[in-house]
C-alpha positions in Angstrom: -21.2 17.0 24.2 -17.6 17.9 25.6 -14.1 16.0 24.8 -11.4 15.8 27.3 -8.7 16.9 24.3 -10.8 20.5 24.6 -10.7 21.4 28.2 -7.4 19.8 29.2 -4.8 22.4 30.3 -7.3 24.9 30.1 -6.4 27.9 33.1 -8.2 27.7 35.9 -9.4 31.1 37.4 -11.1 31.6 40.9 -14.2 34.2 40.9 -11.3 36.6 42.0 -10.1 36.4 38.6 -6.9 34.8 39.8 -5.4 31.9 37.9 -4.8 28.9 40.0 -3.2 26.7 37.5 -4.1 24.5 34.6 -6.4 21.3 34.3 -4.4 18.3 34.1 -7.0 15.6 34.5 -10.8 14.5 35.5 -11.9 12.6 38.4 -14.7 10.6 37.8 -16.6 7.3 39.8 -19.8 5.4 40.2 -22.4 3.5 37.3 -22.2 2.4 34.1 -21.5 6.4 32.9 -19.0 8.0 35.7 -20.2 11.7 37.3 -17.4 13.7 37.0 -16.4 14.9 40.5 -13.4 16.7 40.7 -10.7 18.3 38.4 -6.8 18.2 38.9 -5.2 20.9 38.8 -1.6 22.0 38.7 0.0 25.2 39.6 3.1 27.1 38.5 5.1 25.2 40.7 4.1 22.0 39.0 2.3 21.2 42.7 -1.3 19.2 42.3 -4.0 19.6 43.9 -8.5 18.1 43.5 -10.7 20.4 43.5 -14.3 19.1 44.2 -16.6 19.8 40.8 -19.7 21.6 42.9 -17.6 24.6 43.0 -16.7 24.5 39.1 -19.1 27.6 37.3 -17.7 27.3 33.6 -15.8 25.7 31.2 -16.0 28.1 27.9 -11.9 29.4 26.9 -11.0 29.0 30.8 -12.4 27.2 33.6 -13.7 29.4 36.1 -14.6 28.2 39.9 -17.4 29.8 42.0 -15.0 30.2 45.3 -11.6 32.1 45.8 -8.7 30.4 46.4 -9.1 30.7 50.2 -12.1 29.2 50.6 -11.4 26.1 48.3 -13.2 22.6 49.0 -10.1 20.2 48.2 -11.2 16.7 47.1 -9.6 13.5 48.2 -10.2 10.1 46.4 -11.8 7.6 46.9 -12.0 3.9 46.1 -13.0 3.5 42.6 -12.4 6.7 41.3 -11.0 7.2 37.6 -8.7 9.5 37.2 -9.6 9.9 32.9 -6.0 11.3 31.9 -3.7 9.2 34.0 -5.6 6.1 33.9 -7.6 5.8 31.0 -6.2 8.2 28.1 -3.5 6.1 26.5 -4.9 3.0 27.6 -4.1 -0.2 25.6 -7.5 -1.2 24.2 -8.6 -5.1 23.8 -11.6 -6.7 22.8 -13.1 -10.1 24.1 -10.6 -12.2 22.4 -7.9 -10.5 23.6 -6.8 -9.0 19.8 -5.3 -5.4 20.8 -7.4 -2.7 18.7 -5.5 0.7 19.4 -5.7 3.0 22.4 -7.6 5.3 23.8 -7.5 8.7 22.4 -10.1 11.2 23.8 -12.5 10.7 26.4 -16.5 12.1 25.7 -18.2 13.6 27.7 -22.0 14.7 28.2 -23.6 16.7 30.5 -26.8 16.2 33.0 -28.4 18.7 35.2 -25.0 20.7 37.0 -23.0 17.4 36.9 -20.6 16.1 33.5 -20.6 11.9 33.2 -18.0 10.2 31.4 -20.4 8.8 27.9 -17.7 7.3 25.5 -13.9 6.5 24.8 -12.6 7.7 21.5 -9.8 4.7 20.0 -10.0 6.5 16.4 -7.1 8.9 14.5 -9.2 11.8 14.4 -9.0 11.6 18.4 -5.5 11.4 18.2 -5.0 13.7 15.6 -7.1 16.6 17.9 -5.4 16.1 21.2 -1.9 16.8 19.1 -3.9 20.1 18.0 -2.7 19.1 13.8 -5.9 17.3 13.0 -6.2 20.5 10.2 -3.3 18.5 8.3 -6.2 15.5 7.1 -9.0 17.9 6.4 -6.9 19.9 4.1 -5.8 16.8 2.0 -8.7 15.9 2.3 -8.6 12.8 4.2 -11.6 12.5 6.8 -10.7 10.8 9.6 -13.0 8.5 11.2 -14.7 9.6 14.8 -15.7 6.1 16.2 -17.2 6.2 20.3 -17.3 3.4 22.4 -19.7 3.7 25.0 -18.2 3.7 28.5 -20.5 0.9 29.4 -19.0 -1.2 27.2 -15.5 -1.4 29.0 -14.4 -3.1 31.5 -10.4 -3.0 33.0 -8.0 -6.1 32.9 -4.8 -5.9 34.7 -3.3 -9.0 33.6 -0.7 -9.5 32.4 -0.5 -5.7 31.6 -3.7 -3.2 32.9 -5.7 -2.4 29.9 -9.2 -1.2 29.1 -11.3 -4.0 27.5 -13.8 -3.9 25.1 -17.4 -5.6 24.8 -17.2 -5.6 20.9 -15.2 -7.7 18.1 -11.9 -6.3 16.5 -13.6 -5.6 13.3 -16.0 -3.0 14.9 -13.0 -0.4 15.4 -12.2 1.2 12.0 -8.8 2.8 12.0 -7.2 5.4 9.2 -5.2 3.3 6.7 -1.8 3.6 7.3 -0.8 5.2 3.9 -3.3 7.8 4.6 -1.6 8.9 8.0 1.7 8.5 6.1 0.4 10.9 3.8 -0.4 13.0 6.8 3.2 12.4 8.1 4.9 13.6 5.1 2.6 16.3 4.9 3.6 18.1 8.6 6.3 19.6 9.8 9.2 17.7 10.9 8.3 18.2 14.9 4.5 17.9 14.5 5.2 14.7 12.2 7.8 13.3 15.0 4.8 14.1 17.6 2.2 12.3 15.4 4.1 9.2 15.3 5.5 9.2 18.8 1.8 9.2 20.2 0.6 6.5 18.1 0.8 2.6 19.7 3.9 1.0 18.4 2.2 -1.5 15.7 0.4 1.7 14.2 3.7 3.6 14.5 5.7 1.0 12.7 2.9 0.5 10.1 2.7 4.2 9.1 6.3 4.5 8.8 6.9 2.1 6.7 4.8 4.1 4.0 6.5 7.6 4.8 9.3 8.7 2.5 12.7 7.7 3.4 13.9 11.1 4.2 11.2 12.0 6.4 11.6 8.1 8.1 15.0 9.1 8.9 14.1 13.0 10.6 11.4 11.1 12.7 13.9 8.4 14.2 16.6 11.5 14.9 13.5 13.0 16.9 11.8 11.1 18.6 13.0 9.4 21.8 15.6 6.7 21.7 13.7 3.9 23.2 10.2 4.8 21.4 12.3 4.7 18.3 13.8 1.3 19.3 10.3 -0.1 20.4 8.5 0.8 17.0 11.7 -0.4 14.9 11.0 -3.8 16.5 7.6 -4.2 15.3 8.5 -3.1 11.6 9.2 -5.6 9.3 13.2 -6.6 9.8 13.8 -5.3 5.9 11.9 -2.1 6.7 13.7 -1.4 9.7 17.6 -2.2 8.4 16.6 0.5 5.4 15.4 3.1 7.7 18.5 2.6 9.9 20.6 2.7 6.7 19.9 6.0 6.2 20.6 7.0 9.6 24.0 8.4 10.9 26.1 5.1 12.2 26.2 6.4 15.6 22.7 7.1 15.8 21.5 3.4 14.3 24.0 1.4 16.5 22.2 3.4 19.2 19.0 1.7 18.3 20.4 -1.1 17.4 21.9 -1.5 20.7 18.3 -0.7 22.2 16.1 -3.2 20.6 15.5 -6.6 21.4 17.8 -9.0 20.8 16.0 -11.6 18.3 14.8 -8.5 16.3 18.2 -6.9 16.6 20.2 -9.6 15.3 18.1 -10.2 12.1 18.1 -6.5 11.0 21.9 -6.5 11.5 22.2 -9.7 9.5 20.7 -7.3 6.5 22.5 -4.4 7.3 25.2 -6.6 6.2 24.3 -7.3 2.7 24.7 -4.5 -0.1 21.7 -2.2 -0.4 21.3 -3.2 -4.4 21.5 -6.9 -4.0 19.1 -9.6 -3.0 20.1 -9.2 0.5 19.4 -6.5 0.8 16.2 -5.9 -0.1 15.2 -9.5 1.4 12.9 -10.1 4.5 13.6 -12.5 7.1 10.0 -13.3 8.2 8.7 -15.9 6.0 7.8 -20.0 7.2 10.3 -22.7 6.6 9.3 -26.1 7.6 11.4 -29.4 7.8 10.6 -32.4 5.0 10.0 -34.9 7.5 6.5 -33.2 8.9 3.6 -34.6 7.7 0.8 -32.4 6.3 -0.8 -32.8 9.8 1.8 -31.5 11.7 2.6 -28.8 9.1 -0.6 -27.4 9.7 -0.7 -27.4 13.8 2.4 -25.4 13.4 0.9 -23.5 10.7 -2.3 -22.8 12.9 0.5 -21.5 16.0 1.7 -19.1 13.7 -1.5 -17.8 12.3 -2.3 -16.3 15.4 0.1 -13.3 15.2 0.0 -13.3 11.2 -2.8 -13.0 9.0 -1.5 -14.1 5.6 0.6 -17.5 4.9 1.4 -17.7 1.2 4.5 -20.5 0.6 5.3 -22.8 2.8 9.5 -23.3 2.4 10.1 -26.7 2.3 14.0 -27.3 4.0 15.8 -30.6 5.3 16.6 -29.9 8.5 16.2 -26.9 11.0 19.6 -27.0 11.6 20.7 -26.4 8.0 17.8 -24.6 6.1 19.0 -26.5 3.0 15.9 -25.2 0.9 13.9 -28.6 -0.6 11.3 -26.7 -2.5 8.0 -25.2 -1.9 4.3 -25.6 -1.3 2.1 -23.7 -1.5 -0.8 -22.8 1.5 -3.9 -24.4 -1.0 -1.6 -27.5 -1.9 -0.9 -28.1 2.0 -4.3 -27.3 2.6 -6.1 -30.0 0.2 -3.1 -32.4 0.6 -3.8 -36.0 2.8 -2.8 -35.1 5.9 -0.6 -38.1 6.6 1.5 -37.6 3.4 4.6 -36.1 4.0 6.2 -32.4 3.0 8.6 -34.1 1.0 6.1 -36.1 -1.1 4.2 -32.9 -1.5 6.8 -30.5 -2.4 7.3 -28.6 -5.7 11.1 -29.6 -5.8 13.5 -27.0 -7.7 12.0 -23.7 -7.1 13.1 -20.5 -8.6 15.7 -18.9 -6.2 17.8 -16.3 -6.4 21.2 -15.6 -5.3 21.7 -13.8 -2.5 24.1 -11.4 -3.9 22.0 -11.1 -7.2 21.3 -7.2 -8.0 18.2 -6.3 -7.0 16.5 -5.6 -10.6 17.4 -9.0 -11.5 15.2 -10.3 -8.3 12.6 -8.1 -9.7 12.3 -9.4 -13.1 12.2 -13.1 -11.9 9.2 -12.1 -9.7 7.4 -10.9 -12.5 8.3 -13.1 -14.4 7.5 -16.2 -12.7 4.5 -14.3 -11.5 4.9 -14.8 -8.0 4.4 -13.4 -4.9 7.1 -14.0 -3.0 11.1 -15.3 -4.3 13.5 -17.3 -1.4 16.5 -16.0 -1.4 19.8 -18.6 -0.9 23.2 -18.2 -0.5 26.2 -20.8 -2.2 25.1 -24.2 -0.2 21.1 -23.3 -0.9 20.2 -22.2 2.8 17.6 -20.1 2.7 18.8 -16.8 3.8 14.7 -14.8 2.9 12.4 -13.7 0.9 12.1 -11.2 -1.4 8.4 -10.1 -1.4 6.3 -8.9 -4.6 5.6 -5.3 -3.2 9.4 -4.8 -2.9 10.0 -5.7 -6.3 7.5 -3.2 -7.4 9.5 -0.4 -5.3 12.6 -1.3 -7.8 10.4 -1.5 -10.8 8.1 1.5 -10.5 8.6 4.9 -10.5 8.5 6.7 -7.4 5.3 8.1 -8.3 3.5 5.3 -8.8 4.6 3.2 -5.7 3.1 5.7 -3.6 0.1 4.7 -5.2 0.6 1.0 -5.0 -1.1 -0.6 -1.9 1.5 -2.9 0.4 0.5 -6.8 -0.7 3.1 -7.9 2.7 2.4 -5.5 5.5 3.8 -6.2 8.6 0.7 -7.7 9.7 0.1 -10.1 6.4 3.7 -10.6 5.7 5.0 -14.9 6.8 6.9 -15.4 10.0 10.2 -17.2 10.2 9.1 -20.4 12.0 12.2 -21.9 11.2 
């Protein structure tokens, strides 16, 4: 078995010896497992060119043809040919349902008779982790990433609304590195092969590994990467998350990004950018779900069931008087609504007088009221009781705990199981 990560920019020599260039991608076509037909390669002068696979001899540590140069058979495609770097490598990945599940990081390959056919696609870390040449890093903290093939038969390509590669087999079938283990990773590299790691990695993955990496290293990565990569994976952090990692940015360099995200998401990590880094505010999140009294339980859950689909954990529903307002009423919480008649209304059913805290309470404060109230999540309110956030359990174990032990602590809110504003 071959992967595409090992012969990729490999030299390729004619049977004079002379180097022609470097591979830059596979051309494949035909069946349910593609025959590799040609090879791209590129020469000094960054000029491409197909060469046609018959006259390929090797592919140990170079890849060496059976012609010279002058007597080259060029290849030209042809209708339904994949070109495996350009097309498929990077790919978004989907399965039936549409849920994205990662992208596609190495390409496998097998070989039968004198020709190569394209076998599997490789969506795990260890994939990525070998085509940036640092997947050393998790075997020597001894981390193992996983190796997880998809058979190429199982694929099929979907151009709306965005061209993807689509997979025959549920979400849950993928596994995928935990995102404190490839922050561990992160923290673990050097600055530039940490910035590479994380600019390769889909956005979602990007944002959920940086939210476990240290502060300091957070703050190297953003200076690194690209601008707009930077902006793209700030958007899909959590909007707490994000306004501490710009915090510790220069000012020019986070109005930058600011100035680059999207508008929605820009505006709510500026609105806790505002707020003092020890207080309530600052520490608060933005996503959580605030419905207005006059729903009934029955239309509280519709809405709910709209908002489960990009969330996977609800935990309080905030109870307020009017959308306009967000005059907090009290809370309720997801088994209440759940069991509740479903004609009665959310302000029958709501726990009136919640604990709160003050938006400009110290931090430490917040933290001792979550734990001791025991609960998973406080709403934050300013001086007329509109609800401003949430503070979130696992941030008030960042204030409580030692550093040492945080690392340790797993995330309760991800950005994937934390509550959306709905309000």
């Amino acid at each position: 078995m071959l992967l595409f990560s090992q012969i990729v920019g490999r030299p390729v020599v004619d049977s004079k010896g002379t180097t022609l260039g470097r591979l830059k991608d596979l051309i494949a076509s035909g069946g349910s497992y593609p025959v590799v037909k040609a090879l791209v390669v590129e020469d000094l002068s960054h000029r491409r060119f197909a060469v046609a696979w018959e006259q390929v001899l090797d592919i140990q540590s170079h890849i060496d043809l059976s012609v010279t140069k002058r007597y080259l058979v060029l290849y030209e495609t042809e209708p339904g040919d994949i070109l495996l770097s350009e097309q498929v490598l990077d790919r978004q990945l989907t399965d039936v349902d549409g849920h994205k599940v990662g992208r596609v990081n190495d390409v496998q390959l097998g070989q039968a008779n004198s020709h190569y056919r394209v076998l599997a696609i490789d969506p795990s870390t260890r994939g990525l982790l070998r085509r940036l040449g640092i997947d050393r890093a998790a075997s020597l903290m001894g981390i193992r990433p996983e190796d997880h093939l998809i058979p190429w038969e199982k694929l099929q390509t979907v151009q709306e609304p965005v061209p993807c590669l689509q997979i025959t087999v549920p979400k849950i079938f993928i596994p995928r590195l935990h995102p404190s283990d490839l922050a561990e990773i992160v923290d673990e590299l050097s600055v530039r092969e940490s910035s590479s790691l994380i600019e390769a990695m889909d956005d979602e993955t990007a944002a959920d590994t940086l939210e476990e990496v240290s502060a300091r290293r957070q703050a190297q990565i953003l200076r690194e990467i690209e601008s707009e990569k930077a902006a793209d994976i700030l958007e899909e952090m959590g909007p707490n998350d994000a306004a501490d990692v710009l915090a510790d940015l220069p000012a020019k360099k986070a109005q930058e990004l600011l100035a680059l995200m999207e508008e929605e998401e820009s505006q709510d990590v500026r609105e806790l950018l505002a707020y003092p880094e020890d207080t309530a505010g600052g520490i608060m999140t933005t996503e959580y779900v605030s419905l207005p009294e006059s729903l009934t339980v029955r239309e509280a859950m519709k809405q709910l069931k709209e908002i489960a689909k990009e969330v996977e954990d609800v935990y309080y529903v905030y109870v307020i008087n009017l959308l306009e307002e967000e005059k907090l009423v009290g809370v309720i919480s997801l088994r209440d609504l759940i069991i509740a008649p479903s004609d009665q209304t959310l302000a029958q059913l709501v726990e009136p007088s919640p604990i709160t805290v003050s938006v400009k309470a110290d931090q430490k404060t917040v933290a001792r009221v979550i734990a001791k109230y025991n609960l998973l999540a406080v709403p934050v309110v300013n001086e007329q009781n509109q609800l401003q956030g949430i503070v979130t359990v696992d941030d008030a174990m960042d204030i409580l705990l030692p550093a040492a032990w945080r690392r340790r602590m797993p995330r309760m809110f991800s950005r994937e199981t934390s509550a959306v504003h709905a309000g």
